[in-house]
N, C-alpha and C positions, 0 to 999 in steps of 0.2 A: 739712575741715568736715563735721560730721553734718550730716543732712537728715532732720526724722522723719515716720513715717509717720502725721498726723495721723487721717486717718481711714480705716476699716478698709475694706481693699480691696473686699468683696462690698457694703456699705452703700453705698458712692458707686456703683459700677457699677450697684445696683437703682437709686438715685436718679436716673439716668440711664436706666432700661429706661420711667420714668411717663414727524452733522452734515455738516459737511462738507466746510468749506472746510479750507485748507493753507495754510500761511506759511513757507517758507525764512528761517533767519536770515542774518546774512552774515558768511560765514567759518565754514570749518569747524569740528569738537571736533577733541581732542584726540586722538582717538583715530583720524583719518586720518594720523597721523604713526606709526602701528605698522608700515605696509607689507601688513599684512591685507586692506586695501578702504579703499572712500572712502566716507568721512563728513558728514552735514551735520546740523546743528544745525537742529531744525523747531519750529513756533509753530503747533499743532492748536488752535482754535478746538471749542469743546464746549458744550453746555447740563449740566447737573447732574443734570436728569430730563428724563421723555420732557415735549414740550410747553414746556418753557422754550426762551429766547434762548438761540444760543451767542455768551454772553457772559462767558465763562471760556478759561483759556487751559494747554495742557496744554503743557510741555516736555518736550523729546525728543531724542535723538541716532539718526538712522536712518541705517545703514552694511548699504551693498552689499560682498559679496566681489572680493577679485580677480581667484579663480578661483571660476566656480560649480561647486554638486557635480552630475553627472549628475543628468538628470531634471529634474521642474518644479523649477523656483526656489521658495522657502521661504523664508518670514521668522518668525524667535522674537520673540515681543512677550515682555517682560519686566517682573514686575512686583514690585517690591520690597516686603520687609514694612515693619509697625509702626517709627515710628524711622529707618528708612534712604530713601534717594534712589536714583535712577538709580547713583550710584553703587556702591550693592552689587555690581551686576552688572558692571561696569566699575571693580575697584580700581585705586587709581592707586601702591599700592607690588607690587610685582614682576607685572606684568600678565602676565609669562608663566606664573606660578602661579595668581592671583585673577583675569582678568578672563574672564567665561563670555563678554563679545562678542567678544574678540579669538579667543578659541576657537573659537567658532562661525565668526568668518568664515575662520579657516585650515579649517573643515570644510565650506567651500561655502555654509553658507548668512546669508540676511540678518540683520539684528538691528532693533529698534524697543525700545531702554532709554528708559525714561520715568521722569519723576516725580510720584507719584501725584498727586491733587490737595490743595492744602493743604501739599504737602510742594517740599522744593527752589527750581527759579523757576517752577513751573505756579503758577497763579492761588490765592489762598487765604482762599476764602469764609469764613463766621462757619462756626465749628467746628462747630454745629447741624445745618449743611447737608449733611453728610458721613456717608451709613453707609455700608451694603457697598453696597446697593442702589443708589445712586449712584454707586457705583466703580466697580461689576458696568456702568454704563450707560455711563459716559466710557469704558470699556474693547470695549467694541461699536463705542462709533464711531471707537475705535482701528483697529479689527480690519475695521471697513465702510469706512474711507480705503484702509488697506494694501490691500484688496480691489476697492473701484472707484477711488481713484485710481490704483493705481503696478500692478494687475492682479494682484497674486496669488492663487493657486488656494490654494497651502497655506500655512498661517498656524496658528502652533503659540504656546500660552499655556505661559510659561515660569513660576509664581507660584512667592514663598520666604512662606508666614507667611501673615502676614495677607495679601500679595498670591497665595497660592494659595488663602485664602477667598473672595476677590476673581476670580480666575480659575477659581475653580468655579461663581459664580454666574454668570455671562457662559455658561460654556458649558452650562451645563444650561435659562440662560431664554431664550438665542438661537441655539443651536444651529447656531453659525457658525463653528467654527473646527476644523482637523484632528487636532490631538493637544493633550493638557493634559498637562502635567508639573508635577505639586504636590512642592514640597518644605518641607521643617519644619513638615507637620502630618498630625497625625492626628486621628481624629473623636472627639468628648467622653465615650466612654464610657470610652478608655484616660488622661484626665488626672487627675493624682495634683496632691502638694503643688508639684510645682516651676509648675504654670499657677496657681495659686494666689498664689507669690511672683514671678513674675511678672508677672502681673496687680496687684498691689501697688508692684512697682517703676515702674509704669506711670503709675499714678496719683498724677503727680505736675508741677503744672501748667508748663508750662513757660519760662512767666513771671517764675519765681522762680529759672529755671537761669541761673546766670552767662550761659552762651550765647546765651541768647534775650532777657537784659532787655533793656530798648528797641528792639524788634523791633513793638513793638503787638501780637502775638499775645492775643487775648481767651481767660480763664482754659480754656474746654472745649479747647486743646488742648495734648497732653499729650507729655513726654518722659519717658526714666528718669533714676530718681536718680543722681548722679553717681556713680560707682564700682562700678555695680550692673552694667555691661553684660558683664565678663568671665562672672559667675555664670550669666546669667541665657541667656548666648549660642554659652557657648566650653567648650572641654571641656579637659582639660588639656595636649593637646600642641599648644595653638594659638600661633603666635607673640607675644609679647609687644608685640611691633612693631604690628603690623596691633591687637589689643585698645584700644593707647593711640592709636592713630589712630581708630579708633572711636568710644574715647571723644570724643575732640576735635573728631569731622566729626558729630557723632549729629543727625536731625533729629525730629519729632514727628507727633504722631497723634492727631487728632480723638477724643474720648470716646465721640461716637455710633459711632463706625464700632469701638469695642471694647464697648459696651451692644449695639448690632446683631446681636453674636453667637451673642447668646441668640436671636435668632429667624431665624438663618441655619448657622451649621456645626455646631451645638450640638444641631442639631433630629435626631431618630433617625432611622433607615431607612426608607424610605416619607415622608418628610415633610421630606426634604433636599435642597437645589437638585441636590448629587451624583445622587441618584436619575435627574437626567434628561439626565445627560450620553450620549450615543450615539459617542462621538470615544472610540478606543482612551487612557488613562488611566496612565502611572505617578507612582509615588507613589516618593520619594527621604525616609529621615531618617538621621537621623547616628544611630548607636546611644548615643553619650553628649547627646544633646537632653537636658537639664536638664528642656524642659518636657512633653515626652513621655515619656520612657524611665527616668528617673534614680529617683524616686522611686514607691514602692510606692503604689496596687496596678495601678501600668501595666504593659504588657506587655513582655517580654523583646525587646528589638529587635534584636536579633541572632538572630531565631530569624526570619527567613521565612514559614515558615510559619503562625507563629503573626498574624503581620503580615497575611497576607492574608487569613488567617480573619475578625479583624478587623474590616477593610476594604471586603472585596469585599458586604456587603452594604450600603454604601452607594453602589456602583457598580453597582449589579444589572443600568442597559440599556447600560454600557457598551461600546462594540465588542470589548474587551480590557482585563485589571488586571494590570499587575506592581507588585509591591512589591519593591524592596533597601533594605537598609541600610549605612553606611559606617562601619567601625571608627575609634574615636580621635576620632571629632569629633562636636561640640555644632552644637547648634541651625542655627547658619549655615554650613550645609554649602560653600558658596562660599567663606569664610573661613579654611580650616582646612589643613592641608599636602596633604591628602588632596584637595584639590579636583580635582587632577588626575583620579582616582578616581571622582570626582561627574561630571564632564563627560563621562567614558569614557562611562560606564553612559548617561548620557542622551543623549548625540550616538547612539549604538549601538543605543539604543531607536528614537530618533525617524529611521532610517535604514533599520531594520528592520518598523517597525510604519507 
């Protein structure tokens, strides 16, 4: 079945620009059956902005290691982009390959996968309610729990996408967390045609996907079209297996929190939440990212260097900026055979910096 693109992707996105407590659930995930560490399934209680009730509900799966790594104990908050769930970071086909929490805890340290709000089983306001700024706030008092309730000193923002839009705003407007690791973005002067398409594939409400009808989801929020997510995600040595699981598990994204981004990742040098991160900084993308790298006049992304010239001025008080790139793979760096590859480099980074 076609889906058509009724209206033109940039006309709808302008159209759209006019705590503290804890809750254990009961009974672990799924994911304390790997042998890695124990797990439990948590119900974080949040307000949406500063000065509301917390009266929203964040899910989470928080896993301790078995063995910790030397030195302070560390937990990777994880924030998944546009479209996916806690799940990205936790796949459930060959987790010795996809899942970055089972990796992480054979490297010692903790994990905190969530799902965003709106998305998964966290709580899911009028799609209205939801931009970065909002995100950027549930995500502090992700990082202010990790912090006064369970005590951790170092606490590391793990973003893929729009959640490392989301985890650059947290750490440049509260200046609370040890390391940031953005993956599958880069900053708006190197996008070409493919954030364009999509951006197009996105707007497309989600209401009207087989998946979501009778769900009550009100029309502002948004999945992709159906068969759109190989293109728009994957590069070509991805497995065919994990794409079509993709397709079938795919979840959705408030319109405000993709209009949002004109007045948050989009904004230039000097006038970008990045500007005020001071926490050592790398930046991860696949060299075949569709929506960064593929289509002209972006930048060579296999060129490093050219990567950080880029870059680094949007990180000007950061403690430290690395930039790599990973051959063979699109957008979702976690995804791809290569992840192996992806976890090296950032376990390596966050061990060393």
């Amino acid at each position: 079945m076609k889906y058509a693109r009724a209206v033109p992707a940039l006309s709808l996105l302008l159209g759209f620009l006019l705590a503290a407590g804890w809750l254990l659930s009961d009974g672990p995930s799924a994911a304390a059956d790997t042998g890695y560490g124990n797990c439990q399934n948590i119900r974080l209680p949040v307000a949406i902005a500063p000065g509301q009730p917390t009266s929203r509900t964040i899910a989470g799966i928080y896993c301790q290691p078995a063995v910790w790594a030397a030195g302070a104990h560390e937990v990777d908050v994880l924030t998944p982009g546009a479209t996916y769930n806690s799940s990205y970071w936790n796949w459930p086909q060959d987790p010795a390959l996809y899942s970055y929490v089972d990796k992480t805890l054979q490297a010692g340290r903790a994990t905190f996968d969530y799902d965003r709000i709106g998305t998964g089983q966290s709580s899911r306001p009028p799609s209205g309610a939801v931009a970065i700024s909002n995100e950027a706030y549930v995500l502090h008092q992700i990082v202010t729990w990790l912090r006064g309730n369970l005590g951790y000193s170092q606490v590391n923002l793990i973003g893929h996408s729009l959640g490392s839009v989301i985890s650059i705003a947290e750490a440049g407007l509260y200046q609370d967390v040890s390391r940031v690791v953005i993956t599958g973005l880069l900053h708006a002067p190197n996008v070409g045609a493919g954030f364009a398409t999509t951006l197009e594939s996105l707007l497309y409400p989600a209401a009207l996907d087989p998946q979501f009808i009778g769900t009550g989801l009100d029309p502002g929020y948004l999945t992709t079209i159906p068969g759109d997510r190989r293109a728009d995600f994957y590069s070509a040595a991805a497995d065919p297996a994990v794409v079509g699981y993709d397709e079938g598990h795919k979840d959705v994204v408030p319109v405000t929190d993709l209009a949002s981004l004109a007045t948050t990742w989009a904004l230039p040098p000097g006038l970008n939440a990045s500007d005020s991160i001071t926490a050592p900084v790398l930046v991860v993308i696949g060299q075949q990212d569709a929506i960064f790298c593929t289509d002209p006049p972006v930048l060579d992304c296999s060129q490093q260097a050219e990567l950080l010239a880029s870059e680094a001025p949007y990180y000007a008080a950061a403690a430290s900026l690395v930039i790599d790139s990973i051959p063979e793979t699109g957008h979702d760096i976690a995804l791809h055979p290569s992840a192996d590859q992806s976890f090296a480099l950032i376990n390596q980074w966050i061990m060393t910096h």
